[in-house]
N, C-alpha and C positions, 0 to 999 in steps of 0.2 A: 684227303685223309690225313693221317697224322704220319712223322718224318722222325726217324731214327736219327744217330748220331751221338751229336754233344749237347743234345737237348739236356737239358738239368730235370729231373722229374722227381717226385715224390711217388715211393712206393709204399702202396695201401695193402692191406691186410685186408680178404673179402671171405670170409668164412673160408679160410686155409690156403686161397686161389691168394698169390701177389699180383697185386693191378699198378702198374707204372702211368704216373698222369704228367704231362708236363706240365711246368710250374707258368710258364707264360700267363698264365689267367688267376690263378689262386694268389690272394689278396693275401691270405692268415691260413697257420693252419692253429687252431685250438682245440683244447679237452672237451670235451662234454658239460662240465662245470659249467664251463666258461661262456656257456651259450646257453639263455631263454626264450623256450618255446612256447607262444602262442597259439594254441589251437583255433580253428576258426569253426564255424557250423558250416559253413561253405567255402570250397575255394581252401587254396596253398597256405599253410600255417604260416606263421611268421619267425623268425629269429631273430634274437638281436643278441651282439657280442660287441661289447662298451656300447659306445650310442649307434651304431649302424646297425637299421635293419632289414636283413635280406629273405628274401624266399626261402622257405626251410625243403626240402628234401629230401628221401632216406635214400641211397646207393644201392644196398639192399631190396629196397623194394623195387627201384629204377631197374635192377637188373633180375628180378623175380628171383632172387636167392634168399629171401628174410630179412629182416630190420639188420643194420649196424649201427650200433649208439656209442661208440669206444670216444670217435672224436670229430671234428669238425672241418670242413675243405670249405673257406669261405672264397666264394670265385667272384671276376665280373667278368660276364661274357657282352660281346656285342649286342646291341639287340636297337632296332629301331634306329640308328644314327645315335647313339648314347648307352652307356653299361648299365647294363642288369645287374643288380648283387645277388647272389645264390649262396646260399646256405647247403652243404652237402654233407648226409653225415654218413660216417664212413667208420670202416674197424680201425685200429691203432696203424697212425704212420712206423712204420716198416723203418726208414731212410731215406735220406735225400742225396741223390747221384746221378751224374749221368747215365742217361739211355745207353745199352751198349749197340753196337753198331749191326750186331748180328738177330737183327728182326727180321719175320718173317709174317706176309701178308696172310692173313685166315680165308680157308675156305668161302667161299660167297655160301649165304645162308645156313652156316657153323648157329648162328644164334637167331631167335626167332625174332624177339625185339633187340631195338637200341643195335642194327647191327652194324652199323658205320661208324659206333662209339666204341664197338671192341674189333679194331681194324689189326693186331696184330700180335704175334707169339714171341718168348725171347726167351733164353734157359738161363733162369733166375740164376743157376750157378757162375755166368762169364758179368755178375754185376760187381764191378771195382769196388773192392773195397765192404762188402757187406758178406753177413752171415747165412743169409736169405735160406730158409728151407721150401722144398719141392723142387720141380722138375724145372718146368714153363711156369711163365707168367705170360699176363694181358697186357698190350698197351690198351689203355681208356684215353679220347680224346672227347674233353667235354664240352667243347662247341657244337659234337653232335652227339649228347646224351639226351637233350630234353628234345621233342618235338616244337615246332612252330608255335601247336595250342599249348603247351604245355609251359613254353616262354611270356607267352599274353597272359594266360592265367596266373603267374608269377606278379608280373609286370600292374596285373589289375587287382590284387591281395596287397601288395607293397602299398599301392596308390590310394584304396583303401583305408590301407591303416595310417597311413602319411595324414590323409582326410581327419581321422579318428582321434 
C-alpha cells in the first residue's frame, strides 16, 4: 500500500474531496490546453502533451465521482518489465508538499472500486504550508488505480497508435 511521511505529493482537487498522490510516478503535471485527446471507437483514448503519447484517463470516472477536466497527471507506471505512460485527468493541482505524517489506514471495503488506490485518511488542515479547505483528505496510490485489464488495454491503444 502506499507510505506516509516525507513523501513529496501533489494534492488534487476531486470534486471538493483533496486527493494527496505521490509524485514518485508522475512525469508533468499540465493544464488541460496543454493536452490532445484522441478519441478512439474502441479501446483507451489517446493523449499527447508535446510529442509523448500516453493512455488518456478521466480520475473522475476512475473513481465513479464524474469527469475532472481542470488538468492533467501525466504518469509512468511499471508495467510488463518497462513504463507505461498514463495520461490522468484530474481537477486543479491544489499543491505540492510533503505528506504529513499523521495518516491513517481506511476501513477495508470504505470504497467499492479502486480500493487499494484509496488506502488512506489525513486532516488536510496539519499540511505544511498550504491553505487546503475541508476536513480529511485521501491518499491516492496510482500503481494500484488501474486494474491489470485496464493497464493492457492502455498498453494495446498506445501500441495502436504508435502502428498508426
Amino acid at each position: 500500500m502506499g507510505e506516509a511521511g516525507a513523501d513529496l505529493s501533489v494534492f488534487l482537487d476531486c470534486h471538493g474531496v483533496v486527493l494527496a498522490m505521490p509524485v514518485r510516478q508522475i512525469e508533468r503535471l499540465v493544464l488541460s490546453e496543454e493536452v490532445e485527446v484522441t478519441p478512439r471507437s474502441e479501446g483507451v483514448p489517446i493523449a499527447v502533451a508535446g510529442s509523448t503519447r500516453y493512455a488518456a484517463w478521466s480520475l473522475g470516472r476512475l473513481l465513479e465521482v464524474g469527469p475532472l477536466e481542470t488538468a492533467w497527471v501525466l504518469l509512468r507506471l511499471p508495467h510488463e518489465g518497462g513504463e507505461l505512460p498514463l495520461a490522468l485527468s484530474t481537477g486543479r493541482c491544489l499543491l505540492v508538499a510533503p505528506l504529513t505524517q499523521e495518516v491513517s489506514a481506511l476501513p477495508p471495503g470504505l470504497f467499492r472500486g479502486r480500493q487499494a488506490a484509496l488506502w488512506g485518511t489525513f486532516p488536510v488542515s496539519r499540511v505544511k504550508g498550504s491553505k487546503l479547505t475541508g476536513v480529511m483528505g485521501l491518499c491516492l496510490d496510482p500503481l494500484h488505480l488501474w486494474s491489470s485489464h485496464e493497464l493492457e488495454l492502455s498498453a494495446l491503444a498506445l501500441a495502436s497508435a504508435h502502428d498508426s
